[in-house]
C-alpha positions as CSV (number, residue, x, y, z in Angstrom):
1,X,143.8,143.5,173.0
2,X,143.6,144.1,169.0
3,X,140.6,142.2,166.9
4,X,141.6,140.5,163.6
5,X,138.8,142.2,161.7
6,X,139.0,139.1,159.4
7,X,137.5,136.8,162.1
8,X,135.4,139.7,163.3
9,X,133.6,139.6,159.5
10,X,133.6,135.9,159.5
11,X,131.5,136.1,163.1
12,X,129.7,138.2,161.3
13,X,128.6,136.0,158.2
14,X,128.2,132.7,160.7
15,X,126.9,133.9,163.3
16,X,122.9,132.6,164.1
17,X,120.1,135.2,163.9
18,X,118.2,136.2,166.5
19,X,114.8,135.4,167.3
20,X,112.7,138.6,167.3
21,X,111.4,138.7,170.8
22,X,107.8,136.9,171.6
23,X,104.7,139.3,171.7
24,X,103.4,139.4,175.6
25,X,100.2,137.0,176.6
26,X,97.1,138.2,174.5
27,X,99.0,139.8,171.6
28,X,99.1,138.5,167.9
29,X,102.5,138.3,166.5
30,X,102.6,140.7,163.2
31,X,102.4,138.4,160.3
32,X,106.6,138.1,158.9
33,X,106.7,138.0,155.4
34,X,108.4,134.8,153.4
35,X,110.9,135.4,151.5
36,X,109.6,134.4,147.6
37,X,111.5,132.0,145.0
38,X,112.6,133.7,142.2
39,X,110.2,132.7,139.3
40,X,111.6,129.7,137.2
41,X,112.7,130.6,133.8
42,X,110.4,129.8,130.9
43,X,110.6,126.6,129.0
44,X,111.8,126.8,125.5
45,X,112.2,125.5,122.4
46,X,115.1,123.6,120.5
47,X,114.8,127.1,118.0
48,X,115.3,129.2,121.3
49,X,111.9,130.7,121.1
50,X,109.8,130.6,124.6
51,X,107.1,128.3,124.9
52,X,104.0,129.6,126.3
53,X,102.9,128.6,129.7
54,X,99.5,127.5,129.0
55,X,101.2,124.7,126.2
56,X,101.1,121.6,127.2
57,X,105.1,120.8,126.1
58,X,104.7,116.6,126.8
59,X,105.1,115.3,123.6
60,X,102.1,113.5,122.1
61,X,102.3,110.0,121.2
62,X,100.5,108.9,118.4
63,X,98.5,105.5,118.3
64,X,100.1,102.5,116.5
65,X,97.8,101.4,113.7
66,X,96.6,97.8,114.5
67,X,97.7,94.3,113.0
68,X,95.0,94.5,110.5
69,X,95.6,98.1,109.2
70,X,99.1,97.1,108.9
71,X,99.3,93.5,108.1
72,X,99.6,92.1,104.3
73,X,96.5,89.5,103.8
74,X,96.7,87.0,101.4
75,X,93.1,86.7,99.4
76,X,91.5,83.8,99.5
77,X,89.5,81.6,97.0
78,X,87.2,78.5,98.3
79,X,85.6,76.0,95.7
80,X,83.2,72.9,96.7
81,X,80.8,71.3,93.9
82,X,77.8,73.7,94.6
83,X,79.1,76.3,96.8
84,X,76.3,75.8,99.4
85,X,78.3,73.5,102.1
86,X,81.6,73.2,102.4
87,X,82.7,76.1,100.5
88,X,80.4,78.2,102.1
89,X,81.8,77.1,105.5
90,X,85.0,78.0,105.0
91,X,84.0,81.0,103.2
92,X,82.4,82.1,106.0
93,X,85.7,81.2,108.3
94,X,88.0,83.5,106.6
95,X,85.6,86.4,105.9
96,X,85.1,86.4,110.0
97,X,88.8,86.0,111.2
98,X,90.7,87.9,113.0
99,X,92.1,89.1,110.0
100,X,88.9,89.8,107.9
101,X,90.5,87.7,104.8
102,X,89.1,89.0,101.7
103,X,87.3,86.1,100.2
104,X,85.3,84.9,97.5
105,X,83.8,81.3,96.7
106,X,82.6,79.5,93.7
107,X,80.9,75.9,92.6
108,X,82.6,73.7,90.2
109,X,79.6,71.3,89.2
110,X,77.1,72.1,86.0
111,X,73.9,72.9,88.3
112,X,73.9,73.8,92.2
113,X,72.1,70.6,93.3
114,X,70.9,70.0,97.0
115,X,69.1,67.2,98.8
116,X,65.1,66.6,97.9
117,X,62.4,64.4,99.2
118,X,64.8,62.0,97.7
119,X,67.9,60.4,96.1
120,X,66.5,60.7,93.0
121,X,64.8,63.6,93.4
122,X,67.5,66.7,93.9
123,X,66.3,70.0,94.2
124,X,68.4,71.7,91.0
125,X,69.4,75.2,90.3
126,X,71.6,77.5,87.8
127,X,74.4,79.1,89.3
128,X,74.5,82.6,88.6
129,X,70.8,83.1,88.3
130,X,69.2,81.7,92.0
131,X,70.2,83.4,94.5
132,X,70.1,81.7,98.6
133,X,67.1,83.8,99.4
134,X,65.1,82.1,96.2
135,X,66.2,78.9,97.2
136,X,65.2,78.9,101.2
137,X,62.3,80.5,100.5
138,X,60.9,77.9,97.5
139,X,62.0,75.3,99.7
140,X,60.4,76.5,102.5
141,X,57.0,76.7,101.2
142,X,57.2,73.3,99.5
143,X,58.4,71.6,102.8
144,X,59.4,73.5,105.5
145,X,59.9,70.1,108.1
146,X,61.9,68.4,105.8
147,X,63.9,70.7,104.7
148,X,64.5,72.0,108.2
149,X,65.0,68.4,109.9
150,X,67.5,67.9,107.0
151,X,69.4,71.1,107.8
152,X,69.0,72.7,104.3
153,X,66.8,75.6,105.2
154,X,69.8,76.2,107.9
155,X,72.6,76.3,105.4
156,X,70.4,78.6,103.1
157,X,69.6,80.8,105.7
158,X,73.5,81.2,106.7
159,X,74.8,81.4,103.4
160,X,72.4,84.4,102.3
161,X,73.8,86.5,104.9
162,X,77.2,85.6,103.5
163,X,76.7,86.3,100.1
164,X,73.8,86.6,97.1
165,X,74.0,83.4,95.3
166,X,76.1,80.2,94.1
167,X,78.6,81.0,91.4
168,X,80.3,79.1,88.8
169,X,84.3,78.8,88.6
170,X,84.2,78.1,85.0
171,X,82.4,81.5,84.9
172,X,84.8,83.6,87.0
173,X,86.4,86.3,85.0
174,X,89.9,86.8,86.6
175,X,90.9,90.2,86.6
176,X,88.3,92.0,86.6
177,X,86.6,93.7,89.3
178,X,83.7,92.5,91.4
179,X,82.3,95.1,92.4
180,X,78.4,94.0,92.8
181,X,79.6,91.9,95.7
182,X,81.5,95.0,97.6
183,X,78.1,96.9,96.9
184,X,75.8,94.2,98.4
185,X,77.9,93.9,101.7
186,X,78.9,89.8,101.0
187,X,81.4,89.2,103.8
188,X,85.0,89.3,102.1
189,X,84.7,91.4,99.3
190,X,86.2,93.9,100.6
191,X,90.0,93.4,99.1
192,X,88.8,91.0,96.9
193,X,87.2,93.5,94.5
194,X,90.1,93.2,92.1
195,X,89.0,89.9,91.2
196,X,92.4,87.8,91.6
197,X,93.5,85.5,94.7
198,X,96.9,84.0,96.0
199,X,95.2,80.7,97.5
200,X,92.5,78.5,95.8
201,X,91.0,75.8,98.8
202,X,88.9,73.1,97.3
203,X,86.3,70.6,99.3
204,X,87.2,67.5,96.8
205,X,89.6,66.3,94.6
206,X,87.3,66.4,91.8
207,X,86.9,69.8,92.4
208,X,90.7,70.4,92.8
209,X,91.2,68.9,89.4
210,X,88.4,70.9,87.7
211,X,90.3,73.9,89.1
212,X,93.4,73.2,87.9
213,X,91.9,71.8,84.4
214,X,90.6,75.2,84.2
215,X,93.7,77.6,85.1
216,X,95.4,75.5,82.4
217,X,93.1,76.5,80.0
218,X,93.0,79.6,80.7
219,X,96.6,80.1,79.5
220,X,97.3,82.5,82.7
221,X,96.4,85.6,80.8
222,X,97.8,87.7,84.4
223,X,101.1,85.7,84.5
224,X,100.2,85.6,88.0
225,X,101.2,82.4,90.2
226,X,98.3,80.7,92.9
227,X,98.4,77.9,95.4
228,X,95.7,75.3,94.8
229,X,95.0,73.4,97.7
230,X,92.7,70.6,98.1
231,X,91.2,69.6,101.7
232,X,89.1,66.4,101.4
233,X,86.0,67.3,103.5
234,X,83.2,65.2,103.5
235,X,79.7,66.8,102.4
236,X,77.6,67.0,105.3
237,X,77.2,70.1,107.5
238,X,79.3,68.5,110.7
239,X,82.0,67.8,108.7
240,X,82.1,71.3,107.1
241,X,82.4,72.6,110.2
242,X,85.7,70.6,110.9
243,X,86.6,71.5,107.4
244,X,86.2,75.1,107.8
245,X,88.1,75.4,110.8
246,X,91.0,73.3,109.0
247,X,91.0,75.5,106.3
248,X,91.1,78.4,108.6
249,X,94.2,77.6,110.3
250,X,96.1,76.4,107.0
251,X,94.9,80.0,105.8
252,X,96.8,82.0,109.1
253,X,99.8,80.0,108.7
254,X,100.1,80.8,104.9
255,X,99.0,84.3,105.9
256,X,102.0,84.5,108.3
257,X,104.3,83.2,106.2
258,X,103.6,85.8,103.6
259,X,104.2,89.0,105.6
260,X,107.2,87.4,107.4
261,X,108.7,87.2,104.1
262,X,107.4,90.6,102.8
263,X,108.7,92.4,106.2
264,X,111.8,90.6,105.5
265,X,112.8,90.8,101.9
266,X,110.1,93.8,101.1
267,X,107.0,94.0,98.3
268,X,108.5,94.4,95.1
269,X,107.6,91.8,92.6
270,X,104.9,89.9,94.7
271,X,101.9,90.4,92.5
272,X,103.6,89.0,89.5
273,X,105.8,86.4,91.3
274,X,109.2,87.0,90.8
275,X,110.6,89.1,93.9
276,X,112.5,87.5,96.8
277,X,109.5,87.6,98.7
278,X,107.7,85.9,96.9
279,X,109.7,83.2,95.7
280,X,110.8,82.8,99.9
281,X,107.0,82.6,100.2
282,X,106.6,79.7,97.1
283,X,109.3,77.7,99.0
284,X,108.2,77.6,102.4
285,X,104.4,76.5,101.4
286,X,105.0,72.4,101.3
287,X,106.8,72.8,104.7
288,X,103.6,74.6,106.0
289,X,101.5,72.1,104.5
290,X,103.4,69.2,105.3
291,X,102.9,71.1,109.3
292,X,99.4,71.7,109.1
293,X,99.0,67.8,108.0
294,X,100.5,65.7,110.8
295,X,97.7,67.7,112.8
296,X,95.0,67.5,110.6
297,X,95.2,63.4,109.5
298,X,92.3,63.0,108.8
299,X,91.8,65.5,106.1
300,X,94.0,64.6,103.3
301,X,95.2,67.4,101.2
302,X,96.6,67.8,97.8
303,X,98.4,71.0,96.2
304,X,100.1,72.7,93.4
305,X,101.3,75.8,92.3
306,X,99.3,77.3,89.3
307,X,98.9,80.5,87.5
308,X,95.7,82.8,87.2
């Protein structure tokens, strides 16, 4: 009987391998050797070229700057009637935010006065000219119980690791740079350095009209356009403290209004006031206000838009 030699070579291909036979009892089978992958081709690069094996090839992401590397901040100004209380607070607030606000405070009254043994009796400075330091320490060795019961020595000691000493609005030359304060360390002076603000925050009305008395007669020699606020805040350190916090979150909700509307419509024109950003910014402020008032009652606030 003939063989199709076409099944006889498929037998041949399917057929199953034999076993090589087992060694006898005692005798160690000959190590068989594995057959061996062919090596894997090396990785290369979109230009062709061949990567080298020891290269890491994962691609390297770099790390997203933080909020405060890229986020705009809107500079702050704060204003009481001897920048020792209430301005100071707040001061202090915005300079130690999340955000690191650049900050700078001022007085608007004709001598820093504080409390003495009594009514009648202030304890009165020169702005400019006395710094904190001077002050806690003359106070301190004229009556150190009194003027640690009454909380002065406190608000001395805090405010001379904020800044050097009280200054004067009236004195505060707009434009030009401050950089004493950036030299001495005060908290906020970074980004303030160039001596202008978007936001003025006063403690009083009668501060908030000295303010805005003064940017009138100042003829806005920059052209450049600044909220004035006013928070009423009562002067005594435990309403500072309610103050300052206030003022602190009026300050984040400006601040996020600002870079929503700088992401949105872009930079140009915001230092002098007249880009879309800007002007979306202007608009939206009495809303934020009007906000931040139903939950803060009992601080009743004032504002206008004025020009530095």
């Amino acid at each position: 009987m003939s063989i199709d030699p076409r099944r006889a070579r498929l037998q041949a291909r399917t057929s199953t391998p034999t076993q090589p036979p087992l060694p006898p009892p005692g005798v160690q089978a000959p190590p068989v050797a594995l057959p061996q992958p062919p090596p894997a081709a090396a990785p290369q690069t979109f230009d062709g070229s061949a990567v080298p094996r020891s290269v890491n090839t994962t691609p390297v992401q770099p790390t997203p700057p933080s909020a405060s590397e890229t986020s705009f901040k809107l500079k702050f100004c704060t204003v009481c009637a001897s920048n020792n209380n209430r301005s100071m607070e707040a001061h202090l607030r915005l300079a130690n935010a999340d955000n690191n606000y650049p900050v700078i405070s001022f007085g608007t009254g004709s001598f820093v006065r504080l409390p003495g043994p009594s009514i009648s009796q202030p304890q009165v400075y020169d702005f400019n000219i006395t710094s904190y330091d001077k002050m806690y320490k003359e106070l301190q060795a004229q009556d150190e119980r009194l003027y640690r019961n009454n909380g002065i020595l406190n608000m001395l000691d805090r405010n001379r690791n904020i800044k050097w000493g009280p200054e004067k609005f009236h004195d505060w030359a707009v434009g030009t740079a401050r950089l004493e304060p950036v030299n001495r360390g005060d908290k906020g002076s970074i980004g303030a350095e160039g001596g202008v603000v978007d936001v003025i925050f006063t403690c009083e009305e009668r501060c908030w009209d000295a303010v805005v008395e003064n940017l009138l007669d100042r003829g806005a020699p920059l052209n450049r356009p600044v909220h004035v606020f006013n928070i009423d805040i009562r002067d005594n350190h435990e309403e500072a403290l309610v103050g300052g916090r206030a003022i602190l979150e009026l300050a984040d909700a400006l601040n996020e209004a600002a870079n929503q509307e700088r992401n949105t419509h872009g930079a140009g024109g915001w230092e002098n006031g007249n880009g879309v950003a800007r002007m979306g910014f202007d608009e939206r402020v009495p809303d934020i206000l009007a906000e931040w008032q139903e939950k803060w009652p009992s601080l009743p606030a004032l504002w206008t838009l004025s020009w530095l």
